[in-house]
N, C-alpha and C positions, 0 to 999 in steps of 0.2 A: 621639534625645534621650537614651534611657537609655544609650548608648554616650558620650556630652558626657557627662553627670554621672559618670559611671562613671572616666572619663579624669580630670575634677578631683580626685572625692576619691581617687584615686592619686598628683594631681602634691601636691595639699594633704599628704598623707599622706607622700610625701617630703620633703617640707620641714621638717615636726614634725620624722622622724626626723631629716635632718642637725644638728637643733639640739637635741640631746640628748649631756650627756656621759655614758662609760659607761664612763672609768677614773679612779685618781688626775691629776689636772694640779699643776704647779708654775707657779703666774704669777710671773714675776721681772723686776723691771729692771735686774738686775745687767750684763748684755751692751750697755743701751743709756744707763745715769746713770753719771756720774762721782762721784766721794766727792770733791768739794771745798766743802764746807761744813757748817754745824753751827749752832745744836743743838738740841732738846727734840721739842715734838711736829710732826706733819708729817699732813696731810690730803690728800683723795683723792677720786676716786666710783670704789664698785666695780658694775659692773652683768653681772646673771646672764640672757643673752637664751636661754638654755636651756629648754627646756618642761618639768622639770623641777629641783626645790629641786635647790641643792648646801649643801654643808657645808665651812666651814671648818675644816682641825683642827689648822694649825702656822702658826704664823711667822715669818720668820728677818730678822734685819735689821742694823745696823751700829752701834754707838758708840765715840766716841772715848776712851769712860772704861776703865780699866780700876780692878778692886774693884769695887763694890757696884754696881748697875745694878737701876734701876728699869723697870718695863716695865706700861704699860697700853695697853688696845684698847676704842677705843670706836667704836658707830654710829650715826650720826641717820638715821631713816627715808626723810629730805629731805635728796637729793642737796646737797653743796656749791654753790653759784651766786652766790657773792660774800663777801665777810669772812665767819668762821662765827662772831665772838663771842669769849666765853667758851665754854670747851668744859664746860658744865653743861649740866645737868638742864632750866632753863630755857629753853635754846637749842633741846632737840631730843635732844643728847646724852644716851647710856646706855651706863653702863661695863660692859663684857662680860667681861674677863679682867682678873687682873693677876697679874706676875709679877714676881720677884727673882731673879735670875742675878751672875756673876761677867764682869764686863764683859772683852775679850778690844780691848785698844786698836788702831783702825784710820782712820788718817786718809791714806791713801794709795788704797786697792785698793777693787774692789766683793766682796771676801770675808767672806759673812755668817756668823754667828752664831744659833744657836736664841736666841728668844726668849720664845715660848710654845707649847707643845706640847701634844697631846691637846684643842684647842679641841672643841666642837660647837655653833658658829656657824653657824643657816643663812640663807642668804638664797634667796629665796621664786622660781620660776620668773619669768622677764620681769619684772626687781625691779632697779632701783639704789638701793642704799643710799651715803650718806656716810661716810668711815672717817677716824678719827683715832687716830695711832700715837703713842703719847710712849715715849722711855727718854730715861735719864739718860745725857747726853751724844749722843744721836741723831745720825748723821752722814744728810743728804742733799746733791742736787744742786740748782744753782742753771740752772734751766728757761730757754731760750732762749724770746722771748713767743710765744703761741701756743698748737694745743692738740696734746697728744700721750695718744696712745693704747697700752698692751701688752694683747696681746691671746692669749687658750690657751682654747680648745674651748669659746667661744660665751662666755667670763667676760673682759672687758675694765676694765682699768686707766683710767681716764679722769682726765688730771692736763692744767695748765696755767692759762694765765689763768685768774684767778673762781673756780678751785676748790683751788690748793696753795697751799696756805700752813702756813708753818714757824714755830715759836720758842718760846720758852717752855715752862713747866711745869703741867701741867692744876691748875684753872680756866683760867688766864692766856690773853687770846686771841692766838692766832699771827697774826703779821702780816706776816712778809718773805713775798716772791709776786714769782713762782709759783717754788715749789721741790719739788722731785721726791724720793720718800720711794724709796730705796733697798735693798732687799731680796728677799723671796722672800714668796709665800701659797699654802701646800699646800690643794687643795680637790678635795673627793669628791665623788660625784654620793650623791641620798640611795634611791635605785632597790635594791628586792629583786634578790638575786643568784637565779638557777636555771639548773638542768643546770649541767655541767661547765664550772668557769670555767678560764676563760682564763690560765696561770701567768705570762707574759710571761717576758725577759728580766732575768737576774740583772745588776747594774748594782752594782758596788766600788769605794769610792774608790780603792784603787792595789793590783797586784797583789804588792807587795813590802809587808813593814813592819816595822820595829825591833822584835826582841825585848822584849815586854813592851808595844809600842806598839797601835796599832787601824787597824783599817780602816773605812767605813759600806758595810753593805749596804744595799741597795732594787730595786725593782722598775719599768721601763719596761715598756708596754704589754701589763697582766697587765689583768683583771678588777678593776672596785675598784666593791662595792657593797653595802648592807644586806645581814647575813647571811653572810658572806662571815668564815672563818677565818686566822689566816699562823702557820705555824709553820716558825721558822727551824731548817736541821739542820747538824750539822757530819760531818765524814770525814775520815781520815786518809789512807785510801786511794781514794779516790772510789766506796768499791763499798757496803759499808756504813758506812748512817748512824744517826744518833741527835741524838734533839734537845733544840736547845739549849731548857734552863731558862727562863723570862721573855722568849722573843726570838720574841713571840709578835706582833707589830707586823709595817705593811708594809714599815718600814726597823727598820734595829737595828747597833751600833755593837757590833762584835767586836776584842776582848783578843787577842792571838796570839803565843803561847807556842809553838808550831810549824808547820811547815808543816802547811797546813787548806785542803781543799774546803769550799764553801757552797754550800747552796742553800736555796729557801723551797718548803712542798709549802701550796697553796692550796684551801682546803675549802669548798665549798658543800652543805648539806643531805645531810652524810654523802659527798657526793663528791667527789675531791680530782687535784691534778694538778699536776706538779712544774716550777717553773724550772729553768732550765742551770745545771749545777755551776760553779764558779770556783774556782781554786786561789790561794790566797794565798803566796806564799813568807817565808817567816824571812830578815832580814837581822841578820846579829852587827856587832860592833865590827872596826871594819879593822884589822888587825895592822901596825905600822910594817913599811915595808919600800919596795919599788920596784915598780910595775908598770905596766902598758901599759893601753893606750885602741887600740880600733880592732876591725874588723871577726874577726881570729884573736890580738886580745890580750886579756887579763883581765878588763876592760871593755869589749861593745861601742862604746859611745858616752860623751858627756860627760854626758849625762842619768843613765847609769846609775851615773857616778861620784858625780854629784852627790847620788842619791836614795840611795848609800851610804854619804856622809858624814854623812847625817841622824843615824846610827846612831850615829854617833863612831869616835874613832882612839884607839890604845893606845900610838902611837909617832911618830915622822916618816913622813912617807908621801911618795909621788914620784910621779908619773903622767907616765909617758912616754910622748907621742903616736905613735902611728904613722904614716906617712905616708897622705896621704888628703884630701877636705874634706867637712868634717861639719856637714851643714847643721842645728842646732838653735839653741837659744834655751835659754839656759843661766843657772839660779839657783845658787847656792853660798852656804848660810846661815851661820849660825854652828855652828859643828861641834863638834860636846861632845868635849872630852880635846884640842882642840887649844890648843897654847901656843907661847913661844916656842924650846920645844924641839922639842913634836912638831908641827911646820910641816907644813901640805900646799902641795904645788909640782906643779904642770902648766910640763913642759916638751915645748915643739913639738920641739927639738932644730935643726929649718931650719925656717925660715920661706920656702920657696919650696915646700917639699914640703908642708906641713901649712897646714890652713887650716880658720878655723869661720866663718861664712855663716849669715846668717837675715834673712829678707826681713819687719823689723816692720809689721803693720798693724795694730795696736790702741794708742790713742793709750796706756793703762797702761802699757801692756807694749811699748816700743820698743825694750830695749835686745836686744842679742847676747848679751851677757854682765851679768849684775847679781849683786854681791856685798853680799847682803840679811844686815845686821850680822856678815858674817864678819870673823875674824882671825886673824891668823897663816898668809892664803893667798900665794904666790908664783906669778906668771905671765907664762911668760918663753918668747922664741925661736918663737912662733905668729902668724901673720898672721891677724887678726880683721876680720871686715868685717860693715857692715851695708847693704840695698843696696834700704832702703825707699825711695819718696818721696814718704812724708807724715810721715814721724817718724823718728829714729835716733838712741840713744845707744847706739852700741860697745859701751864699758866704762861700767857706771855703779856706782856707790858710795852707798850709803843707807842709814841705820837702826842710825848707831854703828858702824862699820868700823871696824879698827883694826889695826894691825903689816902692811899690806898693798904687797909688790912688785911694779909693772910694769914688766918689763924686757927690752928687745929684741926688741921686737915689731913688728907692722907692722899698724896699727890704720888700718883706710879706712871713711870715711862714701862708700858708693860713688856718691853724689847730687854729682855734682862742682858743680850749679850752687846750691848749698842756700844761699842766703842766711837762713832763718829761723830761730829761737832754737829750732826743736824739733830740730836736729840737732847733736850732740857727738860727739866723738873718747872723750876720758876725762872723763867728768862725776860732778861727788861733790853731791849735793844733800839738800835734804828731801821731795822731794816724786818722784813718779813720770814725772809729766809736765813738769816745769819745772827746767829745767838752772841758774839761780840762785833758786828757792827755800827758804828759810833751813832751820838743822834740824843736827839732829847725824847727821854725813855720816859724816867719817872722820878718824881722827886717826894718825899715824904713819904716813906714805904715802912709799913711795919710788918714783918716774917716771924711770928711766933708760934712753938709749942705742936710744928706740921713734922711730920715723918715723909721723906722722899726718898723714893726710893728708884735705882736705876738710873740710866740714863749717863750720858757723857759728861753731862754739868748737871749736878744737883742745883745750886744756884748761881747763875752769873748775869750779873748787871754792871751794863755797861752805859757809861755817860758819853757825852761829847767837849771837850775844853773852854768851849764858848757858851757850855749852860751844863757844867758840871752837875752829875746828882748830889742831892742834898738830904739831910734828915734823914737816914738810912736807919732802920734797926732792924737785926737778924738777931735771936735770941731764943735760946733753947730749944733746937730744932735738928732732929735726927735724920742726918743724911746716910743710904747706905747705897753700895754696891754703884757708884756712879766713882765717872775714874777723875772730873776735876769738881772742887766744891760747889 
């Protein structure tokens, strides 16, 4: 009998444990909402099935505003279970935060934005509370019926029927349903730290960055609990360090004035224990001139051209492919110092030798190529293909483009049977996902001398009435086996 009792409170006793969290988590529905809709506040249940409290301390989320953005966080102790009201006092509701930010406009992508930082929000072990999120201009998604859950170390998201609902400005009660609040909620367990914790992995937004520009550091699967110190260090040389000023948080946003190692040394009760260093590199301004892409040219890849035009150009620039096929998925923004003198030109040279390939599966992000409000790019003599089959736009065009050539190219939607509007050849749109959604696409486009082949729309651009396209030339260009121009 003492051998049975003995056996349960062991199996009991694991079970607590697995429902205990004992790092930082980020719950996010960025990977599974889409941004197509808007605006104000947006509701939720958040439930903590942990055996012990966590703590809120950030929040990152989406608006379509840009300037002044409003931002509150409120909770009722009584999960969502049907219209919440007015989001007052009366209902249930208590405002916990608020804040005022610089709104950062986004009506395409799930790329969030800080919203409130340094919360200490907790909700209580085996506890759901009600959450309601308003900024001004709030972007969510519009929920298929039903219910859906996200879920990160015992703390679940629980949205749909009966409990999202969207609109309006607090009091005001939100009424479109079910709509899914789009963003991020950083939460920490509220547990004493001891002995030597755990430094985890150093985790940087990108290892390159524009002089004067930033990178984010933070921390995956370190220790994260009461008690518990961070102080971030910098190096020149990765040997010694010294640290940095106020970068005393588990994440922190570094300036980079030169090449720099990072790391965070992580303190409990006088004792302490360091993350992996990372090296940041300095990228300057491109010098006009001519050079190569390819595995022994200037630039490996098209990726690293592109994260070098962020930086800007000081002249014409040229990039000339190397023979090869280079499978990526390729952005090209708008590029500071380019004009219509200093052009940048990607040229394949042959298009039977060079070729870029990417196999899209994320309904956002279909294209091969998207030039996100560039101008002044030229791309010419490269066979492009995209060889999904659930999505594919080739080329696509978004977000004010402008002085842009496509020229003698050999552009394939490799889905020869694609009958549906999510596949295009050269698509200019407003939106990410939607190849005639209105919007300021692109203006001054020249399409010459390409072969396209496949796809639902060989070419379709679309303007919007209040910034009609302009300058358009399509000329001498052989479209096949695609069922609209």
């Amino acid at each position: 009998m003492k051998q049975k009792l003995l056996f349960l409170f062991l199996f009991l006793t694991t079970l607590l444990v697995k429902n205990e969290i004992n790092a930082q988590t980020v719950l996010s529905t960025t990977s599974s909402f889409l941004n197509n809709n808007s605006n104000g506040t947006v509701t939720f249940n958040l439930q903590n099935t942990n055996v012990n409290d966590v703590m809120i301390t950030d929040i990152a989320g989406i608006t379509g505003t840009s300037g002044t953005v409003n931002v509150e966080f409120y909770y009722n102790p009584i999960p969502v279970s049907g219209a919440p009201g007015n989001i007052n006092a009366a209902n249930g509701w208590v405002l916990v935060e608020t804040n005022t930010i610089t709104g950062i406009a986004n009506t395409t992508t799930t790329t969030t934005q800080p919203f409130i930082s340094g919360m200490n929000f907790i909700i209580p072990a085996n506890t759901t509370y009600g959450i309601a999120i308003f900024a001004t201009g709030q972007r969510y998604f519009t929920l298929p019926p039903g219910s859906t859950t996200i879920a990160a170390d015992g703390i679940n998201m629980l949205a749909g029927d009966n409990i999202s609902y969207a609109g309006g400005v607090p009091p005001a009660a939100p009424t479109n349903s079910p709509r899914g609040w789009i963003g991020e909620i950083t939460i920490i367990p509220t547990i004493a730290c001891s002995g030597t914790p755990t430094p985890g992995t150093t985790v940087v937004s990108g290892t390159t960055a524009c002089l004067g520009g930033s990178v984010d550091l933070s921390l995956t699967g370190s220790s994260y609990a009461t008690g518990l110190s961070f102080q971030w260090q910098s190096s020149a040389n990765g040997i010694s360090w010294t640290n940095i000023p106020t970068a005393t948080s588990f994440n922190f946003t570094a300036t980079i004035s030169s090449d720099t190692y990072f790391r965070c040394e992580i303190t409990c009760s006088g004792t302490s224990a360091y993350s992996n260093s990372v090296l940041v590199n300095t990228l300057t301004t491109i010098s006009g001139g001519t050079y190569t892409i390819g595995t022994s040219g200037d630039y490996p890849d098209f990726a690293s051209v592109a994260n070098a035009l962020n930086c800007g150009i000081n002249g014409p620039v040229t990039f000339n492919v190397l023979p090869g096929v280079y499978n990526e998925q390729i952005i090209i923004n708008d590029v500071p110092g380019a004009s219509a003198t200093n052009t940048v030109t990607f040229d394949g040279i042959d298009i039977t030798t060079r070729k870029i390939t990417f196999n899209s599966t994320t309904s956002a992000d279909r294209h091969t190529i998207r030039l996100n409000g560039a101008k002044f790019v030229r791309i010419k003599n490269l066979t492009i293909e995209n060889t999904s089959t659930s999505n594919a736009f080739v080329v696509h065009m978004t977000n004010g483009c402008e002085d842009i050539e496509l020229t003698s190219n050999h552009i394939i939607v490799d889905n020869q049977a694609a009958s549906s509007t999510a596949y295009g050849g050269i698509v200019a749109s407003g939106s990410l996902i939607t190849a005639t959604s209105t919007g300021n696409s692109v203006n001054k486009l020249l399409i010459q001398d390409n072969t396209i082949l496949n796809g639902y729309y060989g070419i379709v651009l679309t303007g919007i009435s209040t910034n009609r396209i302009n300058d358009i030339q399509i000329i001498n260009n052989e479209i096949l086996n695609s069922f609209y121009f």
